[in-house]
C-alpha positions, 0 to 999 in steps of 0.5 A: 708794714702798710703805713702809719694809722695813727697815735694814741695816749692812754692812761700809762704811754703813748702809741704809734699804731701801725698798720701791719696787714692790709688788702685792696677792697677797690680803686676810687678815680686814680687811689686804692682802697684798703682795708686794715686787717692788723695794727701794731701798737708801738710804745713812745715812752722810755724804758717801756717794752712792747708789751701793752699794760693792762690799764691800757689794754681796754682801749687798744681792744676797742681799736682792734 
């Protein structure tokens, strides 16, 4: 894993998105750049799986 890119509530949970692929594109004064390939999508809520519902997936496809 890369880092965390961020968090996110749908319509059903709440998300911890990851960032599980990256790579460098470039160097800015004395930083790297990357550019995210892969996010992971980790539910918050209890008792949910790791598996996105269906009322969510539309949202989680526009950040992919």
């Amino acid at each position: 894993l890369y880092g965390v890119f961020g968090y996110i509530k749908l319509k059903k949970s709440s998300h911890l998105i990851l960032i599980e692929e990256a790579s460098i594109v470039g160097n800015i004064i004395r930083g790297t750049v990357y550019r995210v390939e892969k996010l992971m999508f980790i539910p918050l809520n209890t008792g949910d799986q790791m598996k996105i519902d269906s009322s969510d997936s539309e949202y989680i496809d526009m950040i992919q």
